[in-house]
C-alpha positions as CSV (number, residue, x, y, z in Angstrom):
1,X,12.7,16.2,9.1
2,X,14.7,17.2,5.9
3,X,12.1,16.2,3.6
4,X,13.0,17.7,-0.3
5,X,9.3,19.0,-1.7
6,X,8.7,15.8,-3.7
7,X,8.8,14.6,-0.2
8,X,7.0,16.5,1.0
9,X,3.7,16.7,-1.9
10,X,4.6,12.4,-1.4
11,X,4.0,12.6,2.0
12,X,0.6,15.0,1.9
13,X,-1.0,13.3,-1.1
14,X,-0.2,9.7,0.7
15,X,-2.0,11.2,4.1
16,X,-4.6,12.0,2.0
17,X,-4.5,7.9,0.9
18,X,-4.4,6.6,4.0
19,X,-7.1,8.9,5.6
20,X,-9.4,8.0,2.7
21,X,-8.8,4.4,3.5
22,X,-9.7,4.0,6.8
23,X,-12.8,6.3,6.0
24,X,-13.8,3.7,3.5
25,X,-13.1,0.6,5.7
26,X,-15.0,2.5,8.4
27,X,-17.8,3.6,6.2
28,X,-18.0,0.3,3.7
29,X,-15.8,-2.5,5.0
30,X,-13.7,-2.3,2.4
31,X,-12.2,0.1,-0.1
32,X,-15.0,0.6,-3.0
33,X,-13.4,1.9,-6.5
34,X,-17.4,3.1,-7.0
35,X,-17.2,5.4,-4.1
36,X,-15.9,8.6,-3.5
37,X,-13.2,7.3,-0.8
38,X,-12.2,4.4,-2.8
39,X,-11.6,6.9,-6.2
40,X,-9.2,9.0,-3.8
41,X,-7.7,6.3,-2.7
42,X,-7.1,4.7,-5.9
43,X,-5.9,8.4,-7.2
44,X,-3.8,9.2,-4.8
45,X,-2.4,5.8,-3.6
46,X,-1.0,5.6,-7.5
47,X,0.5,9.1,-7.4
48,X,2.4,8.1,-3.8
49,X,3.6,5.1,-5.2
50,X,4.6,6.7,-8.4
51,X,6.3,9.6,-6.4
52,X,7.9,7.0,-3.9
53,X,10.3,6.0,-6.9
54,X,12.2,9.5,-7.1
55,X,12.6,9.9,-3.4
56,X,15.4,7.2,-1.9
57,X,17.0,8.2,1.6
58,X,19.8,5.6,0.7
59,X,20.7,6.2,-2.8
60,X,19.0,3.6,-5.4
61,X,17.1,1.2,-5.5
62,X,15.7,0.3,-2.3
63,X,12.4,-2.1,-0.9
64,X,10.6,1.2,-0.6
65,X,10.6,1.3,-4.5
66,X,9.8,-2.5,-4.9
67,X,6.9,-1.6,-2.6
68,X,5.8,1.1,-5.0
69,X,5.9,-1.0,-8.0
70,X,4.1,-3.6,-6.3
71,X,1.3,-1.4,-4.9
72,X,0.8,0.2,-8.2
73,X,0.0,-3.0,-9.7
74,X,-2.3,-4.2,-7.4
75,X,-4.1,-1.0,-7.1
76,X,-4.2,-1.5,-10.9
77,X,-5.1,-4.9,-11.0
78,X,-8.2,-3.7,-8.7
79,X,-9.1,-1.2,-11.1
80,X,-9.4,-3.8,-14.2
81,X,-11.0,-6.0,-12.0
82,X,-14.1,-3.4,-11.4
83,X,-13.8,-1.6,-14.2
84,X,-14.0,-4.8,-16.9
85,X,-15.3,-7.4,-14.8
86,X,-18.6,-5.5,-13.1
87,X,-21.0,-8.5,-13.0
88,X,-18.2,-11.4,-11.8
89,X,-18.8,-12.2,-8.2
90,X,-15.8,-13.6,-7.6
91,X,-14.1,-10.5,-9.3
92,X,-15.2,-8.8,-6.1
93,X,-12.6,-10.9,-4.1
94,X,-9.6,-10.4,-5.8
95,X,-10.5,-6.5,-5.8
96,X,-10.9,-5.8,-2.9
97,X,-7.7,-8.4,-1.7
98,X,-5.8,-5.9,-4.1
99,X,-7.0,-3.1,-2.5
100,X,-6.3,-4.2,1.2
101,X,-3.2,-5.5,0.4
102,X,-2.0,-2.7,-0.9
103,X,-3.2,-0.7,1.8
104,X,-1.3,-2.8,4.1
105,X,1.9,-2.5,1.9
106,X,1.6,1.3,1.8
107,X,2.0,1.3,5.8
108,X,5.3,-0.6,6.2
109,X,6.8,2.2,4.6
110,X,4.9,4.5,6.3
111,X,5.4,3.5,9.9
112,X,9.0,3.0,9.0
113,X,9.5,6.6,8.0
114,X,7.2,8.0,10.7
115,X,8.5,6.0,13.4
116,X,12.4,7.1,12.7
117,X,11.7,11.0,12.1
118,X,8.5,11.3,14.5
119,X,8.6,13.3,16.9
120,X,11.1,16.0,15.4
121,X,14.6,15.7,17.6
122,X,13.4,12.5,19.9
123,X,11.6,9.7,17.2
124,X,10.1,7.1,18.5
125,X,12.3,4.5,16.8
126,X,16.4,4.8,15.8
127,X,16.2,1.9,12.9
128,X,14.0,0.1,11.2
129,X,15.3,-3.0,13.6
130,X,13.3,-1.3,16.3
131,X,11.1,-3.7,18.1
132,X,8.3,-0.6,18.6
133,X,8.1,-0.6,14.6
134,X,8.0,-4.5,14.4
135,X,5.2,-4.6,16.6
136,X,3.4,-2.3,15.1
137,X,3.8,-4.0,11.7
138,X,2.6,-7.2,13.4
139,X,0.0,-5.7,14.9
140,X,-1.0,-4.2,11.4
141,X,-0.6,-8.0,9.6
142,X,-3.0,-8.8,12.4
143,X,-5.7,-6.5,11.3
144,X,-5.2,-7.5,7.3
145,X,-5.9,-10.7,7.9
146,X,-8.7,-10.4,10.4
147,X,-10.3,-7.6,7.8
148,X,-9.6,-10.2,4.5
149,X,-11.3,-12.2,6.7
150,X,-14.0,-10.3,7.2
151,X,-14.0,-8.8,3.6
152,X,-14.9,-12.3,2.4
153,X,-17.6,-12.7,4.3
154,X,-19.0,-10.1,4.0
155,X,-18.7,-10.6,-0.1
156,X,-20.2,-13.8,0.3
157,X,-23.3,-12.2,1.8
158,X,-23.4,-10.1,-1.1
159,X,-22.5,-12.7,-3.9
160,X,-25.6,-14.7,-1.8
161,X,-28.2,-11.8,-2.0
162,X,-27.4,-11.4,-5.7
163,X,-27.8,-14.6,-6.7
164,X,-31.3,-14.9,-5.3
């Protein structure tokens, strides 16, 4: 795969991410800062992003890195939401946008770069112009939106209850 060992401790702590993810959208329905999942993600999700910018398969500057930088400040922008803004209700809908979003974000890359060196010798996709990674992406834009969707509902339940 020729991956140099930044590469490589990018790749294992960003597994790590995205496995911690789907536990807490499994789990919680969305990624919680207060929970263990949602710390790791936070945690490790920053360190990927922040290792993503010394790793460049091209040379440079690249949309991988404007990714990074725009992950990192949403999953920052999440963490002042819940860590200054505790009792604002509607706080809770920009955090938790930040954090989906950014989870999103963090699997263009990813599918990119799996897709083109997975399986070792035969990947799945030549380019990133291959139709099986654009229809995984879209398939992937699909779920955002039907779990930002369903994020906000379900925040509105809770804004509700707490209200009462």
């Amino acid at each position: 795969m020729g991956l140099s060992n930044l590469g490589i401790f990018h790749t294992v702590i960003g597994v790590v991410a995205i496995i911690a993810a789907i536990i807490a959208f499994v789990k919680y329905g969305k990624i919680d800062l207060g929970q263990l999942t949602g710390k790791i993600y936070f945690y490790c999700t920053l360190v990927t992003s922040l290792t993503a910018l010394g790793i460049s398969k091209h040379g440079g500057f690249n949309p991988g890195h404007a990714f990074s930088i725009l992950i990192v400040i949403l999953i920052l922008e999440a963490y002042f939401l819940n860590w200054r803004k505790k009792g604002s209700i509607r706080a809770r809908y920009f955090e938790n946008f930040c954090l989906s979003f950014s989870f999103f974000l963090s699997l263009v890359p990813t599918v990119n770069e799996t897709f083109t060196r997975v399986p070792v010798g035969h990947p799945l996709a030549k380019d990133i112009k291959d139709p099986v990674i654009a229809n995984t992406l879209l398939i992937l834009l699909v779920l955002f939106i039907a779990g930002t969707v369903y994020q906000i509902i379900q925040q509105r339940k809770i804004n509700k209850a707490a209200s009462i």
